[in-house]
N, CA, C and O atoms as CSV, one atom per row, in Angstrom:
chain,resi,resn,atom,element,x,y,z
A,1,UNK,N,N,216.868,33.702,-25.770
A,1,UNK,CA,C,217.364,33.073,-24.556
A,1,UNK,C,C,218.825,32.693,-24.790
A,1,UNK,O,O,219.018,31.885,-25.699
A,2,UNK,N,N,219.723,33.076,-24.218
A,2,UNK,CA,C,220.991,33.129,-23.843
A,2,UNK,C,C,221.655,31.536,-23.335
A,2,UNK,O,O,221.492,31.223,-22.155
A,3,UNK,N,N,222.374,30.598,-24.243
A,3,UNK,CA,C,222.757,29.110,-23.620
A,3,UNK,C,C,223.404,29.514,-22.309
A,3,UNK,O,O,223.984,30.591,-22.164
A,4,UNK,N,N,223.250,28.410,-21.169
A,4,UNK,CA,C,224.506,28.014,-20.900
A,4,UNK,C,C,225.220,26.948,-21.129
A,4,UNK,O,O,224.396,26.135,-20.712
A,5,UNK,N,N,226.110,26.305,-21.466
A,5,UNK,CA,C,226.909,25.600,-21.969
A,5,UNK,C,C,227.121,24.505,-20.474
A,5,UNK,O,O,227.253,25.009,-19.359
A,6,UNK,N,N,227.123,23.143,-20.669
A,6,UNK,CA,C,227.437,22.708,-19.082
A,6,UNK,C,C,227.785,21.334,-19.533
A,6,UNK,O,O,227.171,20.864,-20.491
A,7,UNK,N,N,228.827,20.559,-18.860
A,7,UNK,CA,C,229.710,19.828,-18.426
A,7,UNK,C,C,228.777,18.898,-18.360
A,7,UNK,O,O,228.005,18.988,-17.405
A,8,UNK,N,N,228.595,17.839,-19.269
A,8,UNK,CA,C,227.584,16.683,-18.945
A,8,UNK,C,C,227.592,15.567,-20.192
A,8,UNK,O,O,227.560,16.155,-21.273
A,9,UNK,N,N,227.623,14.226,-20.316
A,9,UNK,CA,C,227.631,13.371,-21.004
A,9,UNK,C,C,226.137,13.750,-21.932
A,9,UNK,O,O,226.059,13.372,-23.101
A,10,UNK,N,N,225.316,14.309,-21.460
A,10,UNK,CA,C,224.195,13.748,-21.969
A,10,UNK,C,C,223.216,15.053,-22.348
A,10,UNK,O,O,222.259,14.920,-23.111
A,11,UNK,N,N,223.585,16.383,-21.698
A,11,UNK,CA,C,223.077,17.845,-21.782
A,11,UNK,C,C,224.427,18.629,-21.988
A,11,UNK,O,O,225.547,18.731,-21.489
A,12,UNK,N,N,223.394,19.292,-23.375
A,12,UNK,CA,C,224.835,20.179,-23.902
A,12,UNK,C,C,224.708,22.061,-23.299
A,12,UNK,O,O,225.639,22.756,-22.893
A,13,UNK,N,N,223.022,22.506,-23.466
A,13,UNK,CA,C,223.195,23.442,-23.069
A,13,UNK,C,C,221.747,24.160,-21.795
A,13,UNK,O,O,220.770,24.541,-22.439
A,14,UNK,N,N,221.689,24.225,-21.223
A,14,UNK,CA,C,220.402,25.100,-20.533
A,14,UNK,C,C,220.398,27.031,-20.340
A,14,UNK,O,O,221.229,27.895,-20.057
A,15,UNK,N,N,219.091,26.980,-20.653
A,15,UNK,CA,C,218.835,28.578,-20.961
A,15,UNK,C,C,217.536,28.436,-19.603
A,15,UNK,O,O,216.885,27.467,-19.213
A,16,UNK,N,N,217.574,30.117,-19.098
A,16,UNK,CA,C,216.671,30.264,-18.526
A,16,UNK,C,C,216.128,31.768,-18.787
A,16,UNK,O,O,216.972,32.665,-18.803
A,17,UNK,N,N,214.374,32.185,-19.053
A,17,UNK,CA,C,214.128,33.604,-19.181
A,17,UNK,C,C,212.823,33.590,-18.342
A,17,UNK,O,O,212.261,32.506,-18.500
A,18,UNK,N,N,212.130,34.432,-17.485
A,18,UNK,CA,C,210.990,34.675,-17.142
A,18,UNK,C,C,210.435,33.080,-16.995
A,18,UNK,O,O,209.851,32.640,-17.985
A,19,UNK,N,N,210.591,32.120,-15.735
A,19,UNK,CA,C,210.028,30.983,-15.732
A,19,UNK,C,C,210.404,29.762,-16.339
A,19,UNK,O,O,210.624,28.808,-15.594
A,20,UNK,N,N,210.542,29.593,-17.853
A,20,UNK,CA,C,210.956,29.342,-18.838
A,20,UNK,C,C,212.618,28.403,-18.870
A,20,UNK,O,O,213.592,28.918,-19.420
A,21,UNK,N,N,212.684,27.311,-18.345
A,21,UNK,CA,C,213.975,26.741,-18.711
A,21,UNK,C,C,214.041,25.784,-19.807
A,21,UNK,O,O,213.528,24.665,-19.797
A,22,UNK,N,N,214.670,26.274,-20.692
A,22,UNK,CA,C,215.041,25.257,-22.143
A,22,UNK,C,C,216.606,24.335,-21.578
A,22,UNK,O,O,217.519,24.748,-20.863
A,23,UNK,N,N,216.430,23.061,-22.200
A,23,UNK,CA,C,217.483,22.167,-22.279
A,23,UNK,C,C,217.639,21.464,-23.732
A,23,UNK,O,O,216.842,20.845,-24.436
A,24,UNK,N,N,218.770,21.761,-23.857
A,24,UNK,CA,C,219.304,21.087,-24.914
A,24,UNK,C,C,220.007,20.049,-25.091
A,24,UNK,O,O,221.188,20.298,-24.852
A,25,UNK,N,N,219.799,18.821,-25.452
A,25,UNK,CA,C,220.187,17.482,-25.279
A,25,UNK,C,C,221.396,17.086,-25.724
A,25,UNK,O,O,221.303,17.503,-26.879
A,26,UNK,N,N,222.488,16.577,-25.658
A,26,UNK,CA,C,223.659,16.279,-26.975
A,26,UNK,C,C,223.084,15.319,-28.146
A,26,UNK,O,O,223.805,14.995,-29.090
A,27,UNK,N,N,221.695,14.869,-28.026
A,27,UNK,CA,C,221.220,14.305,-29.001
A,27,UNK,C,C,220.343,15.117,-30.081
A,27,UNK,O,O,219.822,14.685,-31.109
A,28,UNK,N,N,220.331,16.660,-29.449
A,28,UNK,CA,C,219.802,17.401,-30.447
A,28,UNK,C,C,218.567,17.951,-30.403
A,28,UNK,O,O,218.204,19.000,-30.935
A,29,UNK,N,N,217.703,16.918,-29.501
A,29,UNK,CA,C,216.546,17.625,-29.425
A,29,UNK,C,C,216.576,18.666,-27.696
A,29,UNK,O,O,217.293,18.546,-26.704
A,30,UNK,N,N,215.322,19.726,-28.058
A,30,UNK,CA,C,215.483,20.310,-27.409
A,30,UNK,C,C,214.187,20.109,-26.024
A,30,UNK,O,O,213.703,19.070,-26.472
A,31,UNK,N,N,213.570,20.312,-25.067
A,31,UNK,CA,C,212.468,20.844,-24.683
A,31,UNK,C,C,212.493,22.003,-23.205
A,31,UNK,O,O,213.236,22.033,-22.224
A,32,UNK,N,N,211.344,22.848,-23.612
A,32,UNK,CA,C,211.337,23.810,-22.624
A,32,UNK,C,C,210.057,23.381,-21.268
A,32,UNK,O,O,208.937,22.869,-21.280
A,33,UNK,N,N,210.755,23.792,-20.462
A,33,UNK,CA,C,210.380,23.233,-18.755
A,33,UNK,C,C,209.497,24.705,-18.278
A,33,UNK,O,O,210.144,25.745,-18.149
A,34,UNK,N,N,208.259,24.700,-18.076
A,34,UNK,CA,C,207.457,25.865,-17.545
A,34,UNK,C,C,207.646,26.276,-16.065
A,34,UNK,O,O,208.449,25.654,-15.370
A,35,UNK,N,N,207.189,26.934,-15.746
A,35,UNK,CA,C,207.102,27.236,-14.127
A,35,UNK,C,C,208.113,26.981,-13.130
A,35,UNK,O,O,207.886,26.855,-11.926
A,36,UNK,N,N,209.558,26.893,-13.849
A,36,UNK,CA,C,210.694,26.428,-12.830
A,36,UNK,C,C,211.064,27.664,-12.370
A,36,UNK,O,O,211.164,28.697,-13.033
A,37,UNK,N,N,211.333,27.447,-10.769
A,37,UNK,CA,C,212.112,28.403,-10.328
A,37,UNK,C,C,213.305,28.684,-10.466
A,37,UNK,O,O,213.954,27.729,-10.892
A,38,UNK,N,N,214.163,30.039,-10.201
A,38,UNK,CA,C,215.096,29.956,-11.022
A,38,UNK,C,C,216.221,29.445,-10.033
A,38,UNK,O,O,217.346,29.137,-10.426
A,39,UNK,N,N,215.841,29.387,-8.812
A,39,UNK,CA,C,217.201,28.325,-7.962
A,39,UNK,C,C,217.352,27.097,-8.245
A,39,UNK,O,O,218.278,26.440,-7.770
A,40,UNK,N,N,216.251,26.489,-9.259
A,40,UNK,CA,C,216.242,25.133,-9.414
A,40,UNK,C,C,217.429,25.285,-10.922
A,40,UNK,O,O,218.462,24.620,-11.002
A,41,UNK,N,N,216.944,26.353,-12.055
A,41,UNK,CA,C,218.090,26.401,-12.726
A,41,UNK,C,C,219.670,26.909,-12.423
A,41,UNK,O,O,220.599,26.377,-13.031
A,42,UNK,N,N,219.875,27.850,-11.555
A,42,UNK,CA,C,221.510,27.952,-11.043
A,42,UNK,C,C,221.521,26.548,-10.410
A,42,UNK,O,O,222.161,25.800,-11.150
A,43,UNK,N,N,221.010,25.841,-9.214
A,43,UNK,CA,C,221.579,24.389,-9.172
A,43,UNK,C,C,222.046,23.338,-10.125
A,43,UNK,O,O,223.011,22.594,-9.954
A,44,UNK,N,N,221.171,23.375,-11.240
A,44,UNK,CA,C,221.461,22.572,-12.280
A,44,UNK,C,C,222.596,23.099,-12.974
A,44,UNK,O,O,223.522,22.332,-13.240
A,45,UNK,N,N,222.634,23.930,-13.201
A,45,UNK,CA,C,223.891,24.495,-14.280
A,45,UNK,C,C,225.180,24.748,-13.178
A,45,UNK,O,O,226.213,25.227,-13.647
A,46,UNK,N,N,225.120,24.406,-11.608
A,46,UNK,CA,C,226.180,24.870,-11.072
A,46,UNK,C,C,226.854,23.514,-10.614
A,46,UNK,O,O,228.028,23.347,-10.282
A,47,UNK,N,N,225.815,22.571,-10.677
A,47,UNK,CA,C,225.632,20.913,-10.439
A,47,UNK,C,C,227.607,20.359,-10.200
A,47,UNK,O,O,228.497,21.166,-10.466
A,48,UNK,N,N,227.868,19.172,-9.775
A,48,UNK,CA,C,228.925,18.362,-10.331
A,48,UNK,C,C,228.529,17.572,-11.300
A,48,UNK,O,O,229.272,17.454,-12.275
A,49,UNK,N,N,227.531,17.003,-11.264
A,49,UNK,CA,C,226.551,16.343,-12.152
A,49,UNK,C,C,225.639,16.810,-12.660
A,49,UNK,O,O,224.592,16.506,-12.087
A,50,UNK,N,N,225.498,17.570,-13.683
A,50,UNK,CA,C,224.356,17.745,-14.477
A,50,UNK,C,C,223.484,16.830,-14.297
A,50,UNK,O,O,222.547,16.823,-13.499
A,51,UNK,N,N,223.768,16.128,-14.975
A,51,UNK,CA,C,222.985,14.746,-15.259
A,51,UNK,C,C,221.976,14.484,-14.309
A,51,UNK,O,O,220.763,14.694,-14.330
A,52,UNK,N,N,223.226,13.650,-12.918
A,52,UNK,CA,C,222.284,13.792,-12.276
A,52,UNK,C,C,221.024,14.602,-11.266
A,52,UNK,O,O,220.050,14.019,-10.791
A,53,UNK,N,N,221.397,16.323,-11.070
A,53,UNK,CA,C,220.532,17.387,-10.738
A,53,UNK,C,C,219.469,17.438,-11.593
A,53,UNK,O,O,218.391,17.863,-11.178
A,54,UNK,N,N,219.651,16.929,-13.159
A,54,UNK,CA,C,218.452,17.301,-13.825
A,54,UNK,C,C,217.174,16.235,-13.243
A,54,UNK,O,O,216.019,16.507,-12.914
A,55,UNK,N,N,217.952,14.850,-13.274
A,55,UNK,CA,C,216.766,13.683,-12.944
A,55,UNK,C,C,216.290,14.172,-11.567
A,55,UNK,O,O,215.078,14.027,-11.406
A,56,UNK,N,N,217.148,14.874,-10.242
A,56,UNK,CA,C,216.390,14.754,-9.131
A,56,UNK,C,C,215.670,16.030,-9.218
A,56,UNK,O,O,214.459,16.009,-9.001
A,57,UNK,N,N,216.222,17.087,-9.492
A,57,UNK,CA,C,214.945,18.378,-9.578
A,57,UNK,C,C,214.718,18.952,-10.483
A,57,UNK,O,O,214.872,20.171,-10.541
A,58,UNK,N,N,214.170,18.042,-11.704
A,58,UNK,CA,C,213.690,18.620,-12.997
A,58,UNK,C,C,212.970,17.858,-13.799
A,58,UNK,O,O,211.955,18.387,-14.252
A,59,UNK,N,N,213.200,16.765,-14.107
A,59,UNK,CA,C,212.406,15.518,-14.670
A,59,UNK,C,C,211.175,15.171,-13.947
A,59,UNK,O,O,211.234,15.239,-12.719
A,60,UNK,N,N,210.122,14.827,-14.468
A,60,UNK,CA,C,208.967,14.645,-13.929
A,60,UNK,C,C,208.373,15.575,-12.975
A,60,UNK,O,O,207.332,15.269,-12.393
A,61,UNK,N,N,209.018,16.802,-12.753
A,61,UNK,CA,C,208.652,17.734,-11.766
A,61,UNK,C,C,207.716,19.173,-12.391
A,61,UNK,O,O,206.833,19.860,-11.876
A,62,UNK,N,N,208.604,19.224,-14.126
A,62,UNK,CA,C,207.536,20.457,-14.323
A,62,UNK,C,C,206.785,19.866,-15.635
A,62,UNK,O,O,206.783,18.721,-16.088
A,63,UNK,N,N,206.165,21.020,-16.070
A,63,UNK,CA,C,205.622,20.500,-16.909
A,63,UNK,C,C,206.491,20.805,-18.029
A,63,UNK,O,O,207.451,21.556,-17.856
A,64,UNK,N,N,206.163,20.127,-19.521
A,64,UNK,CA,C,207.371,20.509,-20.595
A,64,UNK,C,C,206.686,20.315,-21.993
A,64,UNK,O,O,205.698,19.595,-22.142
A,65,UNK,N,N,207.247,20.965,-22.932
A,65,UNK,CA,C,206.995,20.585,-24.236
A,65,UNK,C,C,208.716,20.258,-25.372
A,65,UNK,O,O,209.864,20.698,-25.310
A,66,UNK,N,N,208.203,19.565,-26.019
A,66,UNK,CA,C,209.504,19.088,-27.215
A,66,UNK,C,C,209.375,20.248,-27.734
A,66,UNK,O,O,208.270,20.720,-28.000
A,67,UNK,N,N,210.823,21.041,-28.007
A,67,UNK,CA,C,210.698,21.875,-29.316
A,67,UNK,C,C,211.117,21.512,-30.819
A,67,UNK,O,O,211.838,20.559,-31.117
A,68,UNK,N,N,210.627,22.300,-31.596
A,68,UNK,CA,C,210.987,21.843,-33.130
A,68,UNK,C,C,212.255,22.183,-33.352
A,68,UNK,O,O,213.169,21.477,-33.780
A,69,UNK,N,N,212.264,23.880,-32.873
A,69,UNK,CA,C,213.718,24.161,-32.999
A,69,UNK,C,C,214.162,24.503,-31.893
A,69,UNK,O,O,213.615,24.530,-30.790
A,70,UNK,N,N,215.838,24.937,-32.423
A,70,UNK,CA,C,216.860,25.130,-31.387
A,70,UNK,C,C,216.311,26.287,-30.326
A,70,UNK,O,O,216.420,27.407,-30.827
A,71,UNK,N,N,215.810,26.297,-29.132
A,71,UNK,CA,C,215.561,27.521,-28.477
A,71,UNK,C,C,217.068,28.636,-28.430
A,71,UNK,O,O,217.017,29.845,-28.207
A,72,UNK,N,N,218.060,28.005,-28.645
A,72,UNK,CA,C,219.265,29.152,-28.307
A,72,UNK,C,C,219.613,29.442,-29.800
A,72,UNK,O,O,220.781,29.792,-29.972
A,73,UNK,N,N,218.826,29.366,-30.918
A,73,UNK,CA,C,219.356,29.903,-32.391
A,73,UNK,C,C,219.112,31.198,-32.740
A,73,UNK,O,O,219.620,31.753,-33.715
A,74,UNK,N,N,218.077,31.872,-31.697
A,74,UNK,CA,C,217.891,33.311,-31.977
A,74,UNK,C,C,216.822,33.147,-32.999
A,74,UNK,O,O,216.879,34.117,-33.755
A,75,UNK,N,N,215.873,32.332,-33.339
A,75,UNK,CA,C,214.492,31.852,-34.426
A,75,UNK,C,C,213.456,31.899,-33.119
A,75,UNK,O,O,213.523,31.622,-31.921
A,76,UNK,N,N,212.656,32.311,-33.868
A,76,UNK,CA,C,210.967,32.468,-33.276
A,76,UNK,C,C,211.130,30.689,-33.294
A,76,UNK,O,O,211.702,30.087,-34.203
A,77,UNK,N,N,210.326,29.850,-31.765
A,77,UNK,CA,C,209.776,28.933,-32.054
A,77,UNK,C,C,208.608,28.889,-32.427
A,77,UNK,O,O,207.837,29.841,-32.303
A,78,UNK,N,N,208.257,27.623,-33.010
A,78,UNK,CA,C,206.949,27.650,-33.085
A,78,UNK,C,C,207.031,25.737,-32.890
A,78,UNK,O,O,207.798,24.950,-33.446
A,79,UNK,N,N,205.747,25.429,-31.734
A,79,UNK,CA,C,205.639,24.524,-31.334
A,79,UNK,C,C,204.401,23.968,-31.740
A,79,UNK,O,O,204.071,22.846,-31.354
């Protein structure tokens, strides 16, 4: 999965493949978001606010897991 890189105090990068949106935190950890559509990820990454697009259409909306590792390092996860 391919970063995108985005403008935000608090999110450093979001990836999207087949469903599948990973976010990457500036604190390092990562988690991937299931079943998002993908207009919900171009809004977020096209946002003025990251930040705030993630809390109104992404937080509490899909389902998610913490990853161990970096989803954009090019490593098999394993969760």
């Amino acid at each position: 999965m391919q970063p995108t890189y985005v403008s935000s105090s608090n999110i450093d990068a979001v990836g999207y493949s087949l469903g599948a949106m990973c976010v990457r935190f500036k604190n390092g950890s990562s988690y991937k978001y299931s079943k998002v559509p993908y207009h919900v990820y171009s809004k977020l990454v096209s946002a003025e606010s990251v930040g705030q697009e993630f809390h109104r259409s992404v937080r509490g909306k899909f389902e998610y897991e913490k990853l161990v590792q970096d989803p954009f390092s090019g490593e098999r996860q394993n969760v």
